[in-house]
C-alpha positions as MATLAB code, in Angstrom:
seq = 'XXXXXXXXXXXXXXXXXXXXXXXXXXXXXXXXXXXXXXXXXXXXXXXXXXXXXXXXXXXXXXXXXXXXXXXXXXXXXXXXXXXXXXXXXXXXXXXXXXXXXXXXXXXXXXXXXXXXXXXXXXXXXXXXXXXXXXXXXXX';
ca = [
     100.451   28.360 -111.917;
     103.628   28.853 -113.839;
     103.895   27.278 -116.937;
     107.052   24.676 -117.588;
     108.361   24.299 -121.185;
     107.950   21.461 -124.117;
     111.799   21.324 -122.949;
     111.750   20.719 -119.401;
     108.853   17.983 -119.918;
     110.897   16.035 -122.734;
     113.728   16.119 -120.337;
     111.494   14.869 -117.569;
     110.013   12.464 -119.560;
     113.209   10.913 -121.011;
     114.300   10.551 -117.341;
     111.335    9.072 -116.503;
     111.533    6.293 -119.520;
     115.367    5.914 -118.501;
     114.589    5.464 -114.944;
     111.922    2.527 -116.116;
     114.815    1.235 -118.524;
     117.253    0.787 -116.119;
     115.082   -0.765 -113.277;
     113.536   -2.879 -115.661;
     116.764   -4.179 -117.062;
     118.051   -4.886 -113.038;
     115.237   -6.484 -112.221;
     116.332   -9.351 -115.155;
     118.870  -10.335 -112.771;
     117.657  -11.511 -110.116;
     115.527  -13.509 -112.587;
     118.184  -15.073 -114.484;
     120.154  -15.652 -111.391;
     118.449  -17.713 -108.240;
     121.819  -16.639 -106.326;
     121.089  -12.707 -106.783;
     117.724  -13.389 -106.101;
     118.632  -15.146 -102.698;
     120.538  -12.094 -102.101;
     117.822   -9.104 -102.584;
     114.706  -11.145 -101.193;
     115.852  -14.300  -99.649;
     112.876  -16.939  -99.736;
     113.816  -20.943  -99.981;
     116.131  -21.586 -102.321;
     114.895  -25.362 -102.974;
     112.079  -23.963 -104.790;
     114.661  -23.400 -107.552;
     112.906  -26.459 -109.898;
     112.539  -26.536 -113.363;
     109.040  -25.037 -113.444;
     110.370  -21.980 -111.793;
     113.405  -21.778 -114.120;
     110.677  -21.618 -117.000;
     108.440  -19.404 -115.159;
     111.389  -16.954 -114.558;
     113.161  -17.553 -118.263;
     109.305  -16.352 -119.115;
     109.480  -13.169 -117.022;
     112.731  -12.591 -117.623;
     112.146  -11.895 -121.359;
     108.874   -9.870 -120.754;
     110.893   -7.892 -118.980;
     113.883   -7.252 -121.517;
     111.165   -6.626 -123.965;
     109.934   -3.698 -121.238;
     113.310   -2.444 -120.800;
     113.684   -1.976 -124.536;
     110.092   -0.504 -125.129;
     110.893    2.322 -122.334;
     114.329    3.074 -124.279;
     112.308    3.363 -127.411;
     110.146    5.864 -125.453;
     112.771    7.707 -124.728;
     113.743    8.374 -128.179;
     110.215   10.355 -128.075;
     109.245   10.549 -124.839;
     106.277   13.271 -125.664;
     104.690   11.228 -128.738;
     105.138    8.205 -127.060;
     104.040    9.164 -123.185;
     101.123    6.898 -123.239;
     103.921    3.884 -122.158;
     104.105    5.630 -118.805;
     100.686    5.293 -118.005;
     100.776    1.676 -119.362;
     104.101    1.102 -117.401;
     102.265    2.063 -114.140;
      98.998    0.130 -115.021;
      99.062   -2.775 -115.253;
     103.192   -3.561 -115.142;
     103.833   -1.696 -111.861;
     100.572   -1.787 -110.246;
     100.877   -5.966 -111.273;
     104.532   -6.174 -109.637;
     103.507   -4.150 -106.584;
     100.439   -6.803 -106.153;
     102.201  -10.008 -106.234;
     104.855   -8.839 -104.749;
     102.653   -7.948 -101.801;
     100.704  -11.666 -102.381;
     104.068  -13.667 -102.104;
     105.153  -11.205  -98.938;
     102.069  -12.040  -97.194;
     102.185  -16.083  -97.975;
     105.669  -16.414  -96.354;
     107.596  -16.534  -99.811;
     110.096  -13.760  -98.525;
     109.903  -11.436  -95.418;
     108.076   -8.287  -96.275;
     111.320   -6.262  -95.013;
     113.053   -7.936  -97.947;
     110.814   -5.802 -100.124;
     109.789   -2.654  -98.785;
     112.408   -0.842 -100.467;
     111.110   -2.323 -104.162;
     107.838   -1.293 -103.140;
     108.824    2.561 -102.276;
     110.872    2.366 -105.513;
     107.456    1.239 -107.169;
     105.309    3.606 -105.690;
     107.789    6.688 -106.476;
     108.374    5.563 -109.819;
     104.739    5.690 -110.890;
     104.289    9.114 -108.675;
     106.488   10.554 -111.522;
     105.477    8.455 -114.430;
     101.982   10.012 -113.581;
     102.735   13.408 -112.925;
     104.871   13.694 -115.795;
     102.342   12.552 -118.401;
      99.910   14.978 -117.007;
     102.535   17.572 -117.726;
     103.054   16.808 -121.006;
      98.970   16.791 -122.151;
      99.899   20.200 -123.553;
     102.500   19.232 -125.445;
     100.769   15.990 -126.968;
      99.637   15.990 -130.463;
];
């Protein structure tokens, strides 16, 4: 098996916190905004109450706070790997579940999704495989 350098894995690695950066920090949008997230997953828009405002203000800011934590990984993506594995379980394994819930109850078509769910699915295929790369590299 050939071996691949400390190099090659930081690089990885920083893409891979990047990559979880910048998803994280597009997925505040449709959040913030009922209209852009009308657009992506469609779904009734008179459930757009005050409880879901809060409810959405709420995961709006869990999810800045994830988009920052992933930069700060990539700062040191080798000492601070362990945030990939936490990134894919429980934040992406958690997304990829009620996302599937609210698909099956009728809250948006399932086509409306599928492409968030590959993105999911690819996203922790590489968190995974990278942090595996990098056990020899860990301290």
């Amino acid at each position: 098996m050939p071996s691949v350098s400390i190099e090659t894995v930081t690089l990885l690695a920083r893409v891979a916190f990047l990559v979880g950066a910048l998803t994280d920090g597009l997925a505040i949008l449709p959040m913030l905004s009922r209209r852009i997230g009308m657009a992506l997953f469609g779904g009734d828009s008179s459930r757009n109450d005050t409880r879901y405002r809060y409810a959405m203000g709420i995961g709006a800011s869990l999810m800045a706070g994830w988009t920052l934590l992933l930069l700060w990984g990539a700062v040191r993506p080798i000492e601070r790997r362990d945030l990939l594995l936490l990134t894919v379980c429980p934040v992406i394994a958690g997304i990829f579940v009620a996302t599937v819930v609210a698909a099956q109850r009728g809250v948006f078509k399932v086509s409306r999704v599928i492409p968030l769910l590959i993105h999911l699915g690819v996203v922790s295929i590489y968190y995974v495989i990278i942090y595996v790369l990098s056990i020899p590299f860990a301290s």
